[in-house]
N, C-alpha and C positions, 0 to 999 in steps of 0.2 A: 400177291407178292411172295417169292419164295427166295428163302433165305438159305438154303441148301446150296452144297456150291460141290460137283463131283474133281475129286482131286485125284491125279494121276502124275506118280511121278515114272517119267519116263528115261530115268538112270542118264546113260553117255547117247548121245542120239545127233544125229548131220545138224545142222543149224536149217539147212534149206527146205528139207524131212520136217522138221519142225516147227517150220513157216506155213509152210504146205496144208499142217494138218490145223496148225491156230487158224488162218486163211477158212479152213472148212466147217470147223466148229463156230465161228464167229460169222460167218455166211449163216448156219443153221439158224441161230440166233436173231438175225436180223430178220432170215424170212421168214421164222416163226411171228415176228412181231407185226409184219406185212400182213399178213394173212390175218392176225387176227383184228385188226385193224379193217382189213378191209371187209371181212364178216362182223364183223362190231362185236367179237368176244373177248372176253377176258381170260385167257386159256394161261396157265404158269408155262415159263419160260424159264430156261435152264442154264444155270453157270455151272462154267469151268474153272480151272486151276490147276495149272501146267506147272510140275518141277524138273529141272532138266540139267544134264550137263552137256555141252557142247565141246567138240576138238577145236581146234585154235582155228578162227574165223575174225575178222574184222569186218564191222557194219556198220554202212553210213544212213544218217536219219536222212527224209526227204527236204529238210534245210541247212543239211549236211555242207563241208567244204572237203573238196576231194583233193585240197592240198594238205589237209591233215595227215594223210596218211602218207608218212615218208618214205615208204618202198615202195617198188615194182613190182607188178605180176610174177616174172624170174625171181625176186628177191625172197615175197611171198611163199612161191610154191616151195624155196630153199629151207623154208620154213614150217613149212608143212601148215600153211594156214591158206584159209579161203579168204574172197571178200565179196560181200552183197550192199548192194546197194537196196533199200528197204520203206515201209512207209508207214514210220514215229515217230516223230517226233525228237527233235535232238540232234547232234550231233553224230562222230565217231565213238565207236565204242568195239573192246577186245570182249569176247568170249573164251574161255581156254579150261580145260581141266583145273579141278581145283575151286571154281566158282559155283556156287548155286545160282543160277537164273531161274526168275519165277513170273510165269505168263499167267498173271489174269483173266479170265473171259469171263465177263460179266456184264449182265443185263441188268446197269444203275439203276434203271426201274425200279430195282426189287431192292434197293436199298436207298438210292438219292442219288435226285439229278444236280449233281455239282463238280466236275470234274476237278477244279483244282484241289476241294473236299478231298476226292478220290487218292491225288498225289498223295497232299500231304498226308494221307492215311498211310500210302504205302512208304513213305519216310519216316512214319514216327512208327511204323514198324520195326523195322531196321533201328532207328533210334532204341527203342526199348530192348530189342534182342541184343546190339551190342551192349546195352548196359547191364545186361547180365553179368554179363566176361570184365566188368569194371572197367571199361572203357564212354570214356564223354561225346559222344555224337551229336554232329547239329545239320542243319538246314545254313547251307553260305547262301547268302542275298543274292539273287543276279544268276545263282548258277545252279543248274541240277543235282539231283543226287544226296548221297550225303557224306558229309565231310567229318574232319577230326582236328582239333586246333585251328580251328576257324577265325579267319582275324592276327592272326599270327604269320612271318616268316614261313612256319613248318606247318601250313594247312597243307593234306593230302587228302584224297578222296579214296572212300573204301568200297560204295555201292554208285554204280552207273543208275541212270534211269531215265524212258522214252517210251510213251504208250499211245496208243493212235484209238480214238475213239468214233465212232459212228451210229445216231439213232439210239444213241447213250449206253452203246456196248463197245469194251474194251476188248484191246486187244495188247501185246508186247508189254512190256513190264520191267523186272528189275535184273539188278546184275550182283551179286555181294561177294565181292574177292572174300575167299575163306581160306583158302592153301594155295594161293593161286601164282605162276611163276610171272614175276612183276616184267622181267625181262623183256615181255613182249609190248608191254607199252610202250616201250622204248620206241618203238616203231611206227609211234604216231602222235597226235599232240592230243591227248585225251577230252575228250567231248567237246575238240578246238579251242580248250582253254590251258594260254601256254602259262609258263612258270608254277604251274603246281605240281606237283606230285601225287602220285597216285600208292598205296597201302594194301596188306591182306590181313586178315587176323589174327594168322598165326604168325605174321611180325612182328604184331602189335602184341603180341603175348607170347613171343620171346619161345617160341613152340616150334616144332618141326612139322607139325601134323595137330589139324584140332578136327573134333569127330565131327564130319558134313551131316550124318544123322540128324545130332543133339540139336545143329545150327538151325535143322530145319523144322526139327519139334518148336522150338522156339521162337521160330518164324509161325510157324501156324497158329499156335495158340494167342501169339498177338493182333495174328490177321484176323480171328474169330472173334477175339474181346473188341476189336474195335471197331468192325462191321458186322457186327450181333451175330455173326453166320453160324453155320456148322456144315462142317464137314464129309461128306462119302465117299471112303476112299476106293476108289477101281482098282486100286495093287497098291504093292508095298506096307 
């Protein structure tokens, strides 16, 4: 069982570049576990953890509806945004400057075989990070992610989330609007759930800019206290 997880944040990077390489790391993964499986060793298997930021891309999960997304190709490109269609789970979902996305690769194995375990770990992540910044974060019943005024008229959602798992390695992960330009959701009905509203946290704290660093220190440290892990980081 290894509980080490190499982390690599890989700053502003293509969204497709970065499919590409989860795609390849997550293959590694699986055919380490083939192999040892089929030699009948028990040989440690390796996680990742991807921090990234993406240029303005929208991406539909593979039970996605591609009438969510209310522009066109022309519309799109007038916008200097991509769009992929993808395979996580979930809905529509915007990428854009400003957000930290954080892709898990990990071999459950080496922690527990429970996927929805897994989710909600990475929700009460985020749960707890925001509640640093003295903001109330919850879990809305029925729907992804995590929200703010839940149950209320003014529920908005602050973190997307869609993760596609296989042979109990993960792959794709989360979204956390931080400085993020909201403007662009406008352009779709976010994770095909109409009437809500979507948030970042430097609105929510009345800020022009809040440090992506700090967000992310405090993203890790939670993600470490609650899947016992630890950390090597490749850069940064």
């Amino acid at each position: 069982m290894n509980k080490r997880i190499q982390l690599e944040d890989l700053g502003l990077k293509d969204y497709k570049a970065t499919w590409d390489y989860q795609e390849a790391l997550f293959k590694s993964i699986v055919d380490a576990k083939i192999k040892n499986r089929r030699e009948g060793l028990e040989r440690p298997t390796t996680n990742y953890f991807l921090l990234v930021e993406h240029p303005h891309v929208y991406t539909l999960g593979k039970s996605g509806d591609m009438s969510n997304l209310l522009v066109d190709q022309v519309q799109l490109a007038e916008k200097g945004a991509t769009f992929y269609k993808v395979n996580r789970g979930g809905d529509i979902t915007y990428h854009g400057p400003g957000q930290i996305v954080g892709y898990p690769i990990l071999d459950l194995d080496n922690f527990f075989t429970d996927i929805h375990k897994y989710l909600r770990f990475l929700e009460e992540m985020i749960i707890l990070t925001l509640a640093e910044y003295g903001l109330k974060a919850e879990r809305s019943p029925g729907e992804t992610g995590v929200w703010l005024d839940v149950g209320t008229p003014f529920a908005r959602k602050i973190c997307a989330m869609g993760v596609r798992a296989s042979r109990w390695v993960t792959m794709h992960g989360f979204a956390l609007n931080v400085n993020a330009d909201l403007g662009y959701f406008d352009l779709m009905i976010p994770c095909g759930i109409r009437g809500k509203a979507v948030t970042s946290l430097n609105v929510e704290l009345g800020m022009d800019k809040v440090s992506e660093v700090e967000v992310k220190e405090k993203l890790l440290k939670h993600f470490t206290a609650l899947f016992e892990a630890e950390f090597i980081r490749v850069n940064g």
